[in-house]
N, C-alpha and C positions, 0 to 999 in steps of 0.2 A: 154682476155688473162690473164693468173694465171702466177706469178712470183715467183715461189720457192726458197725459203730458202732452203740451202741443210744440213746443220748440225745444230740442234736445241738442245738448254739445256731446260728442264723442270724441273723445285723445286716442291717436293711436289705432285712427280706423281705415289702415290703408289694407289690415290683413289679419286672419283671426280671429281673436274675439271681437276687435270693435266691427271690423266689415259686417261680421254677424250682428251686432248689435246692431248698425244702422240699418241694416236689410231689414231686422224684427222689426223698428217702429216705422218704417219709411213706409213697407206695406200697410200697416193699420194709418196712412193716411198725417202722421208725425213729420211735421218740419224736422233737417236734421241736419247741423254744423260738423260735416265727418272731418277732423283736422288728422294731419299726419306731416312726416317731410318729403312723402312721396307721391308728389300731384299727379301724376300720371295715372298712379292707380286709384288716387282717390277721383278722378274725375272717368277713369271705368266703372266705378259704381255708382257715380253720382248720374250716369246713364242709365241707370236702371228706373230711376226715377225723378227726370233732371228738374220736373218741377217743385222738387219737397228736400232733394240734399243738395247742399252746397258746400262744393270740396274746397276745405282750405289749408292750403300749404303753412304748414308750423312746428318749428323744432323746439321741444318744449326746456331746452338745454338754456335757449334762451329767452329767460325770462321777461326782458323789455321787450321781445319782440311777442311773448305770450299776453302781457299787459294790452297793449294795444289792440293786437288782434279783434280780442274777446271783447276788448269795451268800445269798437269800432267796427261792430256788424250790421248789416243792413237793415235796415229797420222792420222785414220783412222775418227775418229771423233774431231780433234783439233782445225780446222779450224773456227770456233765456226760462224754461221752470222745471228741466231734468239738464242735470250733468253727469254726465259718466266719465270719471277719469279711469281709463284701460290703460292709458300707455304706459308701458314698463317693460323691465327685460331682464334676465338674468345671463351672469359671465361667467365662465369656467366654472367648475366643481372641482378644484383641487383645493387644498389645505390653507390658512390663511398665511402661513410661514414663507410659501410660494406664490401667496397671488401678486399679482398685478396691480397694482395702484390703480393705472390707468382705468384698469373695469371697475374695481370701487368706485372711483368719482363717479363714473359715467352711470352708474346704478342709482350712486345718489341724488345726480342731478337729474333723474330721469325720473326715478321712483318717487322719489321725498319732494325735491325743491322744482318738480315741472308740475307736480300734483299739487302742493301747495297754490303755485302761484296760481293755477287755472282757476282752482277753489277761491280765490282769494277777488278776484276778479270778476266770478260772478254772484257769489254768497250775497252781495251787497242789494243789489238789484230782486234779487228774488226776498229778502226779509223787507226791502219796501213794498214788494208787493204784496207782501203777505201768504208766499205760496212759494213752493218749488221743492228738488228733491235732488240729493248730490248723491250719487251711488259712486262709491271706491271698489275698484278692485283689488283685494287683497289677497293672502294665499295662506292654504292649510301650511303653510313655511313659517308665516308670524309667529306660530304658536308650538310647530313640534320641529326640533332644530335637526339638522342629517350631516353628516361629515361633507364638507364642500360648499356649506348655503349661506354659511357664514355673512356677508355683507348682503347679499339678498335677504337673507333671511331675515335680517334686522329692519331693512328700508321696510320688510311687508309688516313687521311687529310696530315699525310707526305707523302705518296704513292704517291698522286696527286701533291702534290707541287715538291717533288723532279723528278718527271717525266718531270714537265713543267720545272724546271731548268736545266736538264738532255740535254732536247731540247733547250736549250738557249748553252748551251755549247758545243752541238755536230753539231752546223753550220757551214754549209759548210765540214761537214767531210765526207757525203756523206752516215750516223749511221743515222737512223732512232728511234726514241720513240715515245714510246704509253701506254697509262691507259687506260686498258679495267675498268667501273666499274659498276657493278650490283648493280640489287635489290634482290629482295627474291628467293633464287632458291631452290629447293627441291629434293630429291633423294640421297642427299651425306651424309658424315657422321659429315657436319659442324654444325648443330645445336644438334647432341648428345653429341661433346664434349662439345660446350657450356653447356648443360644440364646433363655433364658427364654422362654421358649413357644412362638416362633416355630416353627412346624413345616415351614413351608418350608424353611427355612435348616437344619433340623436333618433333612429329607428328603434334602438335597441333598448333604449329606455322603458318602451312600449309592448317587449316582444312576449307572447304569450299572456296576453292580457288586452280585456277593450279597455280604455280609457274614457273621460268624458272627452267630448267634441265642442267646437264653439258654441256649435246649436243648444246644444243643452246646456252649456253656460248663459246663453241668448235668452232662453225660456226662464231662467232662475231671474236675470236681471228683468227681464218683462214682468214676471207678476211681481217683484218688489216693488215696481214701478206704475203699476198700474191698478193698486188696492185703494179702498176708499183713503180718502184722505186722513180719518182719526185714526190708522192704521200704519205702523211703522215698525220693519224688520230693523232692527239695531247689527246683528249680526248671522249670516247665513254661510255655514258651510256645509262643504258640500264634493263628494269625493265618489268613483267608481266605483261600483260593490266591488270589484277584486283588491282595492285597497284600504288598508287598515292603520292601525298602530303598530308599530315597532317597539320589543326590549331594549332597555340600554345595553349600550357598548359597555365590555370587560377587558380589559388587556390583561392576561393571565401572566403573572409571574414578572410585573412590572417591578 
């Protein structure tokens, strides 16, 4: 038996995983707030089902403009009792000696303090109700570190911590969490930005190996989502069978 959520927020669902996400509940009949900073394309999917998604334009960078958004939706969609915070990104893979500041920040205010604040905004509403379900998306990164992942890496290791604190705090309120967190997935446009646009370099990430797809990240976050209620996935991951663990690095003769 499937237990639906009926009004769903989605970050970051202009392409990808969230698009995917909001196509998964939007079919099974799910209200669904797809927020993004790219209206255009969110109001192309909100075509596919203009009476159940409402695309709303939102850059989660800025937090007064995420406050209000969220606690000033139509009453049609207010009721908020799934959140999926998707939106995030990762910058460069080069060494932390060389990175960029400017992709720090922007990792951190997109990863950490855009996912907070959405969290924070609606957590409140759903423990009055006595119901709801906040899915983060995290990454197999929080946990096994790789030459390059450095400030990403850390935003998704607070991903996983603040989730399982999330869960230590919403007992007994009847609010459900969960960290969805992947491996390598392919088809979206996350390793072009990484690689700013370069699609070679962001193909070859890929090459000689299937990856997962959105869809099949889409299906992970739907049955989290969708289990009896005294049922709650704390943490899920979840990776290609052609990837694994990695040995440690040796610098011989350091």
């Amino acid at each position: 038996m499937s237990y639906l959520p009926q009004i769903a927020v989605v970050t970051g669902a202009s392409a990808g995983f969230g698009a995917a996400f909001v196509r998964r509940f939007a079919r099974a009949g799910v209200r669904v707030v797809a927020t993004a900073r790219r209206l255009d394309r969110l109001q192309g999917l909100a075509s596919e089902h203009p009476d159940l998604i409402l695309p709303l334009e939102l850059d989660l960078q800025d937090t007064d403009a995420v406050r209000r958004a969220l606690t000033s939706l139509p009453a049609s969609h207010a009721a908020v009792d799934l959140l999926i915070n998707n939106a995030g990104l990762a910058l460069g893979l080069g060494p932390a000696q060389t990175a960029d500041l400017s992709d720090w920040d922007q990792m951190l205010d997109t990863n950490v303090r855009g996912l907070i604040h959405c969290t924070h905004a609606l957590l409140a509403g759903m423990v009055e109700r006595g119901r709801g379900h906040v899915i983060h998306l995290g990454s197999v990164a929080g946990t096994q570190p790789y030459p390059g992942g450095n400030v990403y890496g850390a935003t998704k290791a607070f991903v996983h911590q603040f989730s399982q604190n999330l869960r230590s705090d919403l007992h007994g309120t009847g609010v459900r969490m969960s960290c969805i967190e992947p491996g390598m997935c392919g088809g979206t446009e996350f390793s072009e930005v990484r690689f700013r646009g370069d699609a070679d370099k962001a193909q070859a990430v890929y090459a000689g190996m299937t990856p997962l797809t959105a869809e099949d990240v889409a299906e992970a976050v739907w049955w989290t989502a969708t289990l009896p209620p005294h049922f709650n996935v704390n943490t899920m991951e979840i990776m290609p069978t052609a990837q694994s663990f990695a040995g440690f690095q040796v610098a011989r003769g350091a």
